[in-house]
KOLLO-20033 format. One record per residue (C-alpha): x, y, z; residue number from 1. Coordinates in steps of 0.1 Angstrom, whole numbers, plus 5000, padded with zeros to 4 digits. Layout:
R_X_Y_Z_NUM
...
***
This chain:
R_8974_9137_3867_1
R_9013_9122_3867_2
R_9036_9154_3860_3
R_9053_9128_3834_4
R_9025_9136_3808_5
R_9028_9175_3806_6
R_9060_9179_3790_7
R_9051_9158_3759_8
R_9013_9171_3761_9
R_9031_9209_3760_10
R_9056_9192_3727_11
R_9018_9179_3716_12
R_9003_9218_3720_13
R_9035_9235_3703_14
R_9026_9209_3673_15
R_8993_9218_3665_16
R_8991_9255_3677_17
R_9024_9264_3667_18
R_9021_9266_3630_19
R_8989_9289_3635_20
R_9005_9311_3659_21
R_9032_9312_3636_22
R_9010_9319_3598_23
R_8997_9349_3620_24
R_9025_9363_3630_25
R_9041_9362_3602_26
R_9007_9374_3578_27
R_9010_9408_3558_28
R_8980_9422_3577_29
R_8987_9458_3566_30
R_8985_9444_3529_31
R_8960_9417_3534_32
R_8927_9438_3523_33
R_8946_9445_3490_34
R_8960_9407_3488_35
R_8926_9396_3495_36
R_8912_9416_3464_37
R_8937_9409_3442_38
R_8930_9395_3405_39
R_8931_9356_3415_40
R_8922_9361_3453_41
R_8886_9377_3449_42
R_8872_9351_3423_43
R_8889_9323_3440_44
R_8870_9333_3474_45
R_8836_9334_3456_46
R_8845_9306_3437_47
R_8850_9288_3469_48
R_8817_9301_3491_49
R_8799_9291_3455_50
R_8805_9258_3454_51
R_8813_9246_3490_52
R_8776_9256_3494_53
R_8761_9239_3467_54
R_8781_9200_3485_55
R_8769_9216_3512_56
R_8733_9211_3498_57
R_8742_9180_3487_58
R_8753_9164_3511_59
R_8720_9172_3534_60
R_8702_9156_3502_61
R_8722_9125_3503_62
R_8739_9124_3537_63
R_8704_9124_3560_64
R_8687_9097_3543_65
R_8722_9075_3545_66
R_8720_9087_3580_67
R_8688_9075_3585_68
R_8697_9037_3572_69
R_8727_9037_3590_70
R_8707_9046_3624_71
R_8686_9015_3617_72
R_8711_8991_3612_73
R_8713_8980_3642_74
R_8692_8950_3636_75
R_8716_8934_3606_76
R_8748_8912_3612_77
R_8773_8928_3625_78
R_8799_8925_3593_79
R_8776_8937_3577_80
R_8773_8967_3601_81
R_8811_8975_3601_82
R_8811_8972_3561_83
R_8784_9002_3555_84
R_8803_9024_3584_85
R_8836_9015_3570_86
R_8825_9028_3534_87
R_8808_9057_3545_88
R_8840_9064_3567_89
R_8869_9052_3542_90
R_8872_9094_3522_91
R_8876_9104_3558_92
R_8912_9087_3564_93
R_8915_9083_3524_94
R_8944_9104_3507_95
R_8925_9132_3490_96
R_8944_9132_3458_97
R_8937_9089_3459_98
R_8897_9104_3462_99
R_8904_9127_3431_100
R_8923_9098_3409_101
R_8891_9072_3424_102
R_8863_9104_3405_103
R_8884_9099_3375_104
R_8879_9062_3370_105
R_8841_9069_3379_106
R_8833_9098_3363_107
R_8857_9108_3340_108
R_8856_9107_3303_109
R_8868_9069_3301_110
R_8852_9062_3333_111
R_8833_9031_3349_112
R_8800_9062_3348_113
R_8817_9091_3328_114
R_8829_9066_3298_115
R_8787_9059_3288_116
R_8775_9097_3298_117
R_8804_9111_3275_118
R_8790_9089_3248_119
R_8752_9097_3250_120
R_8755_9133_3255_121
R_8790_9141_3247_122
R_8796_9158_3283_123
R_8822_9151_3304_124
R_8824_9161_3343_125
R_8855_9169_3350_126
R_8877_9203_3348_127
R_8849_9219_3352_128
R_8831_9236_3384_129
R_8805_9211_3388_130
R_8835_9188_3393_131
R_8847_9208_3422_132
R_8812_9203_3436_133
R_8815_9162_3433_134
R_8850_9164_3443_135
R_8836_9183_3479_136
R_8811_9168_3484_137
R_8826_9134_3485_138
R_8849_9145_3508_139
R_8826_9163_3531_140
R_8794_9141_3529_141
R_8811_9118_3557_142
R_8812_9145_3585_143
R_8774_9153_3578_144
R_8762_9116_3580_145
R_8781_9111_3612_146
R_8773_9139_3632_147
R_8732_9134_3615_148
R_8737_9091_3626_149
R_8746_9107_3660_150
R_8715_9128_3663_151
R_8688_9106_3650_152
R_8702_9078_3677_153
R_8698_9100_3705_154
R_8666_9109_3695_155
R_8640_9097_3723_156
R_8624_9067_3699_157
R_8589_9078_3725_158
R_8577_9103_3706_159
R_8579_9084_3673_160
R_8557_9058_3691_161
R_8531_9085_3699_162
R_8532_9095_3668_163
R_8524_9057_3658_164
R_8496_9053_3682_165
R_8477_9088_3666_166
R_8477_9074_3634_167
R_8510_9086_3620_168
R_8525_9070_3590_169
R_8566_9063_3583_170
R_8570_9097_3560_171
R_8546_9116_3584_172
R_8568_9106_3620_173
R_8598_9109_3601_174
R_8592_9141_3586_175
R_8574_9158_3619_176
R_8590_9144_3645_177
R_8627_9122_3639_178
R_8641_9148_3617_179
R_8628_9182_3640_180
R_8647_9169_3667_181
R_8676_9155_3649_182
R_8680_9194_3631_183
R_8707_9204_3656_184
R_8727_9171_3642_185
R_8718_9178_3606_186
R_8726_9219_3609_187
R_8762_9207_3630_188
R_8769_9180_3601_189
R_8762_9203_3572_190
R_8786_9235_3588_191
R_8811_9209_3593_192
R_8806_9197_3555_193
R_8808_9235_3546_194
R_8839_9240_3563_195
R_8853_9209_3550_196
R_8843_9212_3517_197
R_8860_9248_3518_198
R_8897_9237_3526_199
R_8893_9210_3503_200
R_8925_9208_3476_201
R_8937_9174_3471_202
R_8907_9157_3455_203
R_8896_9191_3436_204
R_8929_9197_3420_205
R_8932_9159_3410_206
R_8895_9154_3395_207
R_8890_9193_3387_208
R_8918_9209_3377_209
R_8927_9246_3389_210
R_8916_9266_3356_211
R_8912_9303_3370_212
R_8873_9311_3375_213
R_8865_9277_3368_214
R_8877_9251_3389_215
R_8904_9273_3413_216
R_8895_9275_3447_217
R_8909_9291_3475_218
R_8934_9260_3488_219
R_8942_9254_3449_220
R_8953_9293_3447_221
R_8970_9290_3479_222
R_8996_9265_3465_223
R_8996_9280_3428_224
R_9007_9310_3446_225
R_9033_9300_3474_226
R_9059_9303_3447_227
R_9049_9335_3425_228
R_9034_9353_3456_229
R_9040_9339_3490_230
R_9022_9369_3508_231
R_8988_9361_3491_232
R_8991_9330_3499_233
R_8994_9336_3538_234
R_8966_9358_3531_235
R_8945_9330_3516_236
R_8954_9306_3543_237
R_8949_9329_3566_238
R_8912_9330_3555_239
R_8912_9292_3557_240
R_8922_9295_3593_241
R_8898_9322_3602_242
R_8868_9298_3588_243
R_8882_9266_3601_244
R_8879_9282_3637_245
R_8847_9300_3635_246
R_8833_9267_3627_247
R_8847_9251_3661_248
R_8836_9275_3681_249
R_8805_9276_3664_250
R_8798_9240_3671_251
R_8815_9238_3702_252
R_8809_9202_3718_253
R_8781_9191_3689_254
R_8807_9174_3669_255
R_8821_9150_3695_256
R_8790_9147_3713_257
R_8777_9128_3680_258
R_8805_9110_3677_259
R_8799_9096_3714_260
R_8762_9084_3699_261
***
């Protein structure tokens, strides 16, 4: 290793560790329980656990059978190939507030989808908590279907031919065998969703709003209070943190080994 590369890979370590060393130093820990269970803290915390685990659900739903087609299209032309990963990619590098403005035209009241459901049963998705749901899950379903397209590829295609020979059908192999040893895939993709799903703000706040005990999560909170009360928002961001890095080192090497795939 040239000596030239460690003073802008220290400049590169400062950058992205520095502002975390810095949001703990600086955090109100002998006031942080009471922060934490203050009036907008407490029900913007379960708010947040609430509905980051209901995308999560989602987005096993939808994301393993996406998963599953991208994993098999190998045999299709290749632009065709690099348009289905590109879509399934694009809310990954996508401005989240561009993702909450996209919902709108889709599923708001005068949307391409909202605009007909408003009129036959005069509901309309967003600004409220189901909204925050949508909004995550858009957001998060990409991590799951990439880490759950990792898995299935590395799956030993042996055992489904077994499988074949004693009589098993698509549903059957699928179901006992592909999906069984693709769950370390699935279980890494969905905590990734979770975690994603979680720090979410840009998409929620556009699509959903931030009505207290509604649609006002943590990372909506967070900024609603960096004006009023800048210590509960440390506090709140310092909860972000805390579940951003269990979630590494709870994966460890899972999520860029399926990226590899």
């Amino acid at each position: 290793m040239p000596r030239a590369v460690l003073v802008p890979a220290a400049l590169a370590l400062l950058l992205l560790v520095g502002p975390l060393v810095a949001l703990l130093v600086k955090a109100p820990w002998a006031q942080l329980p009471a922060l934490l269970g203050g009036g907008t803290v407490l029900p913007a915390l379960g708010l947040s656990l609430g509905t980051a685990a209901a995308s999560t659900g989602c987005c096993v739903v939808l994301g393993v059978p996406l998963a599953v087609v991208l994993s098999a299209v190998d045999g299709w032309p290749s632009p065709l190939r690099r348009l289905a990963r590109a879509l399934v990619t694009t809310p990954l590098v996508l401005p989240p507030v561009v993702g909450g403005v996209a919902l709108l035209l889709l599923l708001g009241r005068v949307g391409l989808l909202g605009a007909p459901m408003f009129q036959a049963f005069g509901f309309q998705l967003p600004y409220t908590t189901a909204a925050v749901v949508v909004a995550q899950t858009f957001v998060g379903l990409p991590f799951l279907v990439l880490g759950v397209e990792g898995a299935l590829r590395g799956v030993d295609r042996r055992f489904a031919v077994a499988a074949t020979t004693l009589g098993a059908g698509p549903w059957t192999r699928f179901v006992r065998v592909t999906l069984p040893l693709a769950a370390p895939g699935v279980a890494a993709g969905a905590v990734l969703a979770f975690a994603r799903a979680i720090g979410e703000f840009g998409a929620t706040v556009t699509f959903a709003g931030s009505l207290p005990r509604i649609t006002q999560t943590l990372p909506v909170a967070a900024y609603l209070a960096l004006n009023s009360d800048p210590d509960a928002a440390i506090a709140i961001s310092v909860v972000l943190v805390v579940v951003a890095l269990v979630v590494l080192v709870a994966l460890r090497d899972r999520w860029l080994q399926g990226l590899a795939r």
